[in-house]
N, C-alpha and C positions, 0 to 999 in steps of 0.2 A: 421529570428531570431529564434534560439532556446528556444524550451520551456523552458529547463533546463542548466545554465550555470555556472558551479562552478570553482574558480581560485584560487587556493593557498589554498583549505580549511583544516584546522587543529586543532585539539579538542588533548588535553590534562587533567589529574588532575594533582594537589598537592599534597601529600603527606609527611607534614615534610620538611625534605630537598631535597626531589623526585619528580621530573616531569613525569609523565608516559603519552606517546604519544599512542592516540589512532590511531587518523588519520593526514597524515603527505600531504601536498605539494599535495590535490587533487584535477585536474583539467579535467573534464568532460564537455560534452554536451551532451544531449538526444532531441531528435528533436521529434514533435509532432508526436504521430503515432509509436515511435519507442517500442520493446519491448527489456527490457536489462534487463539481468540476473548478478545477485553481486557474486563470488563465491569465497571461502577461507576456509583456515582452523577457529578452532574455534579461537576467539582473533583478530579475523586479520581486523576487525570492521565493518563487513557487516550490523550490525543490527543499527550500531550507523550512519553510512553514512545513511541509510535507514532514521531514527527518524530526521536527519537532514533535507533529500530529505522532508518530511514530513511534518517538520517546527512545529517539536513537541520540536526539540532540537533547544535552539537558541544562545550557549554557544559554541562559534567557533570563529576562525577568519576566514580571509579570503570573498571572495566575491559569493553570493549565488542570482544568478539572476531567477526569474520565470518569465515568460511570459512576459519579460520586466521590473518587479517588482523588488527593490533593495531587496531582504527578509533580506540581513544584517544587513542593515539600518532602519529596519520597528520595532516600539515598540510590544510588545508581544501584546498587543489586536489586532492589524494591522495583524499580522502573524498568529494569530489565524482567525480572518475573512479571507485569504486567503486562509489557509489551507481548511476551512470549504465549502469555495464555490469552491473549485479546486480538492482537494485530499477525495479517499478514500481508508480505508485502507480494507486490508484481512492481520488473522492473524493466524498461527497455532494453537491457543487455539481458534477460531472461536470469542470468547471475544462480544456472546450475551448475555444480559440479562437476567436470568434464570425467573425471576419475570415478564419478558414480554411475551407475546403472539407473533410466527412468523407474524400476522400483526402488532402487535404495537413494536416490532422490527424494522421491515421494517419501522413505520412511523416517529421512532424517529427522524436520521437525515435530514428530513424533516421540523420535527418543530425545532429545532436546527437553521432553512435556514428560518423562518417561512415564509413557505407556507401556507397559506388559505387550511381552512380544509376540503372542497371540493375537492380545484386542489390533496392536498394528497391524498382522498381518491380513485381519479383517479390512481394517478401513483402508490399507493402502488398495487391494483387491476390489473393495469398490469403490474407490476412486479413478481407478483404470478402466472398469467398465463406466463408469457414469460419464467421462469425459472420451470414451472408446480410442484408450491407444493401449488395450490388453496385448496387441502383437507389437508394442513396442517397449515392452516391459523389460527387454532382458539388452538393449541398442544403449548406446553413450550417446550423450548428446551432440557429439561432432557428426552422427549419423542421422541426424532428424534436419530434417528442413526450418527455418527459422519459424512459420507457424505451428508448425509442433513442436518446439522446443518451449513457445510462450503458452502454447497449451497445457504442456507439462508444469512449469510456471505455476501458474494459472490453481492447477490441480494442488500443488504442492501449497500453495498460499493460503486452499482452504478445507484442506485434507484434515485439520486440527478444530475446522468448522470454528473462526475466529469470529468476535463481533463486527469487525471491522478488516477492509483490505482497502489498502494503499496502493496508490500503481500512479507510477512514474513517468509519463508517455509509453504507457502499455501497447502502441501498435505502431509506435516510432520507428522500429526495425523491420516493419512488417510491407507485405504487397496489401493494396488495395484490398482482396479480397481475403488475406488473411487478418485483415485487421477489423474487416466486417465480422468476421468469425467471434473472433476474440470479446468486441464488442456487445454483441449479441449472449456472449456467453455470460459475460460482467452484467449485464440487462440481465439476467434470466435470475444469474445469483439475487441480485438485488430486488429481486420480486420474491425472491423468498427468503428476505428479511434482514439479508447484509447489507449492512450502512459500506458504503465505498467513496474514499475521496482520491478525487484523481486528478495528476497533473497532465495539463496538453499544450497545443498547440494548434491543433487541431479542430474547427467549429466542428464539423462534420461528427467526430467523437466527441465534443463536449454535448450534442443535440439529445447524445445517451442520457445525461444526465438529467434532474432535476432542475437544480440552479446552477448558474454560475458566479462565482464569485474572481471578480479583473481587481490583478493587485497592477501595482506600476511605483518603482521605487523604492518596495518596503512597506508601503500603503496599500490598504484596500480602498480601492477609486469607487467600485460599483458593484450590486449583485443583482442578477439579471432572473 
C-alpha cells in the first residue's frame, strides 16, 4: 500500500459567475521512502497540492488516502491529529517563532503531540546535537543567520520523527552554499526512510530527488 494515494483530486474557487481551477484530475502515489519533487511554473499549484498533501487544505474533491487513512472523509479535528502525528513541514520563510528560544522551538511540536516533559527534554537534546547547533540552543532566531535558522527548521520538522516532511522551496531564502547544506541534509533524512515531497524551482535541488513530477495549470503534464 502506498503511503500516499490521490484519485481525481481537484480544488477550485468561485468568483461570481467564475470557476477558477487550481488543480484538475490529480492522480498520484508516493510510496514510503520515496523522495518527489513538484515543479511548475508559478500558478501551476505546486503550493496548493503541497497544503493538501499536508492536510492543512481540506476543501477539494476527489479521493485523498494516507497510510490507509480516508483523509477525504476525515472531519478537520481527525485531519488535524493526522497531520500532527505524520507530517512535518519545512518552509522558505523557515516560519520560527521569533519569541522562542532554538530549544523551545524545537520543543513546541512536541507538546503540540504532548510528550512528557522529560521524554522532550531527551529528544529536543538530541536533536541539537544530531543537527550540532547545541551553542545555539538558548539564541532567538533574529540571531541565527538564514542557514541556520532552516537548519533549526529543518530539526524542528523532524524532531517528532514524522513519516513524511514537506518543504516548500526549502533553500529559496538561502546562499548557494547554504542551500547545498540543507539539501544534503534532506538527502541524508531520506535515506533513512523519510518519504519527503518538496516544492521548487530549482533543477539543481530537484536532482535531490527521485522523481519529478511538472504540473502546469492545475495539471500534472509529466513525471520524470
Amino acid at each position: 500500500m502506498s503511503l500516499i494515494a490521490l484519485n481525481k483530486i481537484e480544488k477550485s474557487y468561485q468568483t461570481g459567475p467564475t470557476r477558477t481551477w487550481v488543480l484538475r484530475q490529480i492522480d498520484l502515489a508516493v510510496e514510503q521512502g520515496d523522495f518527489v519533487t513538484l515543479m511548475g511554473p508559478s500558478g501551476a499549484g505546486k503550493t496548493t497540492l503541497l497544503s493538501i498533501l499536508g492536510m492543512l487544505d481540506g476543501e477539494f474533491s476527489g479521493d485523498y488516502w494516507f497510510a490507509g487513512e480516508p483523509v477525504h472523509e476525515l472531519k478537520p479535528r481527525a485531519r488535524q491529529e493526522l497531520h500532527k502525528k505524520h507530517i512535518g513541514f519545512v518552509f522558505q520563510h523557515y516560519h520560527l517563532l521569533d519569541d522562542l528560544t532554538v530549544y523551545e522551538n524545537l520543543e513546541l511540536p512536541l507538546s503540540y503531540r504532548d510528550v512528557p516533559r522529560k521524554e522532550r527534554q531527551g529528544k529536543v537534546a538530541e536533536a541539537l546535537d544530531r543537527f550540532g547547533i547545541v551553542a545555539k540552543k538558548d539564541l532567538y532566531p533574529n540571531q541565527l543567520s538564514g542557514g541556520q535558522q532552516q537548519l533549526v527548521a529543518v530539526a524542528r520538522a523532524v524532531i517528532a520523527e514524522p513519516r513524511m516532511i514537506l518543504a516548500d522551496e526549502p533553500t529559496g531564502s538561502l546562499h548557494s552554499s547554504q542551500g547545498t547544506m540543507i539539501m544534503e541534509l534532506l538527502a541524508r533524512l531520506n535515506q533513512e526512510g523519510v518519504t519527503i515531497v518538496q516544492v521548487t524551482h530549482d533543477d539543481r535541488v530537484a536532482g535531490y530527488g527521485r522523481r519529478t513530477i511538472l504540473l502546469k495549470d492545475g495539471w500534472i503534464v509529466d513525471s520524470l
